[in-house]
N, C-alpha and C positions, 0 to 999 in steps of 0.2 A: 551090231552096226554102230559103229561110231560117229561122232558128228562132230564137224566141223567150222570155222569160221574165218573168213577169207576178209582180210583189210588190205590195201594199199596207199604207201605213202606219193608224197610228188617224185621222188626220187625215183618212181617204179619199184619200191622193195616192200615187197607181198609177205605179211604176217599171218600164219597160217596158225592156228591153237585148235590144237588137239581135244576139245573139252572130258573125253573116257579119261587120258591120262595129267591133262594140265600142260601136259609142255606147249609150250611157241615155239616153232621155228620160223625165223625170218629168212625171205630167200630174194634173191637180184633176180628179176627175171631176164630171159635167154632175150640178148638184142642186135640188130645188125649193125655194125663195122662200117664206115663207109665206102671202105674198096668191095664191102658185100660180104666178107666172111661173117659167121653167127661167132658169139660170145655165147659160151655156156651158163646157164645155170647156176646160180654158185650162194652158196649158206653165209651168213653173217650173225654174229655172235650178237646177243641178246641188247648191250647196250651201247650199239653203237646205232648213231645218229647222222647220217650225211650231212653237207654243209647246205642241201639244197631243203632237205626239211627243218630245220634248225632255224627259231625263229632269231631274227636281228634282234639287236638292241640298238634301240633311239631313245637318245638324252631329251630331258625335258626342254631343252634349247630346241634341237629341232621338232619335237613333238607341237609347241608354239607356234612354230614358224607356219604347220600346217594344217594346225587349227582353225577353226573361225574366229574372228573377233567378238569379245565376249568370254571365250572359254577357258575355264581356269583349269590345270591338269590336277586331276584328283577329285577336284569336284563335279566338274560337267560346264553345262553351257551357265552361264551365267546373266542372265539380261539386263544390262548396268542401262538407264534412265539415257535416252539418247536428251543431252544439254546442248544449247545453241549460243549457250554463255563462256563458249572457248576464247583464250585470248587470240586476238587474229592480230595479223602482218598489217604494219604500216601500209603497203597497200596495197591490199584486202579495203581497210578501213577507207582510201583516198576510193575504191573503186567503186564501195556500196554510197560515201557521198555525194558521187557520180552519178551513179544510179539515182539514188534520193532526186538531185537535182534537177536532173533529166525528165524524170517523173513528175516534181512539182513547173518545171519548165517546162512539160509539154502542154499543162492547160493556159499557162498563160500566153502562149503563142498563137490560140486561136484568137485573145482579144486584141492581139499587139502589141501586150505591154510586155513582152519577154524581150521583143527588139529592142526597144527602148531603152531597157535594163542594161542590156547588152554596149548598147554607143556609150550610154554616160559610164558605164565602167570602164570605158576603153577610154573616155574623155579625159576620166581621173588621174587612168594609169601615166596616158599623154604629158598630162598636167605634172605630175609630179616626176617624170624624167630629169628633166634639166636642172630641179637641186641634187638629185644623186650625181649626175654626171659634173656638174661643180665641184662637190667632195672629192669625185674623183681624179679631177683634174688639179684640185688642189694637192692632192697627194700625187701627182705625178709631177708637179711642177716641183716638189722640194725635194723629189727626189732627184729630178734631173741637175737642182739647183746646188745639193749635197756632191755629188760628182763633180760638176764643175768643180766647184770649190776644191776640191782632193785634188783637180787635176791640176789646180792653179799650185797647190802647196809642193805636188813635187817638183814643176818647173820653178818653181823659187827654191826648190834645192839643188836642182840640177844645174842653178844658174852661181851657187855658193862655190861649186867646183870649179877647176882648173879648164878650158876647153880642151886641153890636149887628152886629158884623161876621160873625155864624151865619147859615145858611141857615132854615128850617122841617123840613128832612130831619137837619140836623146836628144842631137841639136836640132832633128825635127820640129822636136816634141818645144824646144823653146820660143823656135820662130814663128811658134803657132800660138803664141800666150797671146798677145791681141785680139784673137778672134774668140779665144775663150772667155777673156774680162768680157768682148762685145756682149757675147751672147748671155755670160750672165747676168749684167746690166738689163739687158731685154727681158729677161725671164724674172728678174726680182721685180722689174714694174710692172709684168702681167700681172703677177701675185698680189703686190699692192693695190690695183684695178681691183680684182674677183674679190677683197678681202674688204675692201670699202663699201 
């Protein structure tokens, strides 16, 4: 009596070895069709490998990807010292001083004095408005003041001309110098005002 030994792969291909004489034979086992006819039976030479038993290959790129964190490939998991000394985001940083805040501002609220804190910093901010907004008006006054002025230098070119050779925008542009001297007259004395 001879004896036997029966393996199967995922593929369904049943390796049968003979142990009396040594040979394997691998065989497909009989399957149904899906209109319902059977597939026979059928032998397969010793090294061949379907595509469905055949392990993949995955590069260490993706092997990473679905690791855990921690795990180095080759060596195992690795338990690297969790650090709270990461550098963090602008604001990360503006959020946790928020928090801090928040947290030393909420004991001072029960005595009152978190209010208080609150008005005179808003008094201060108050207070210091109106010399920003002077800096800024003085730079808007030179600039409005710098214009003029261009606009005055091309109508004293435009006035160098012939009028025949003017456009109807250009003698616009001259019969309107008066109101431009006006206005920059007005505007160099605010300047000299705010600058006193």
């Amino acid at each position: 009596m001879s004896s036997t030994s029966k393996t199967k792969t995922i593929s369904g291909i049943s390796s049968i070895r003979n142990n009396s004489t040594g040979e394997e034979e691998r065989i497909v086992a009989s399957s149904l069709r899906p209109d319902g006819t059977v597939r026979k039976e059928r032998k397969v030479r010793a090294g061949y490998m379907p595509e469905e038993d055949a392990v993949r290959f995955t590069s260490s790129r993706v092997q990473g990807k679905k690791l855990p964190e921690g795990y180095v490939v080759g060596i195992g998991v690795v338990n690297a010292p969790q650090s709270n000394d990461a550098p963090m985001s602008k604001n990360a940083k503006k959020n946790a001083r928020r928090r801090k805040k928040k947290e030393e501002g909420g004991d001072e609220d029960e005595n009152g004095e978190g209010e208080i804190d609150q008005i005179t910093s808003v008094k201060h901010e108050v207070l210091a408005r109106p010399a920003v907004q002077d800096q800024k008006s003085d730079a808007g006054l030179d600039k409005k003041i710098k214009a003029l002025k261009k606009k005055l230098r091309q109508v004293d070119e435009l006035m160098e001309k012939p009028p025949s050779e003017l456009q109807a925008e250009q003698l616009q542009k001259i019969e309107r110098r008066g109101e431009v001297v006006k206005e920059l007259e007005e505007l160099e004395s605010e300047l000299a005002e705010l600058n006193i």
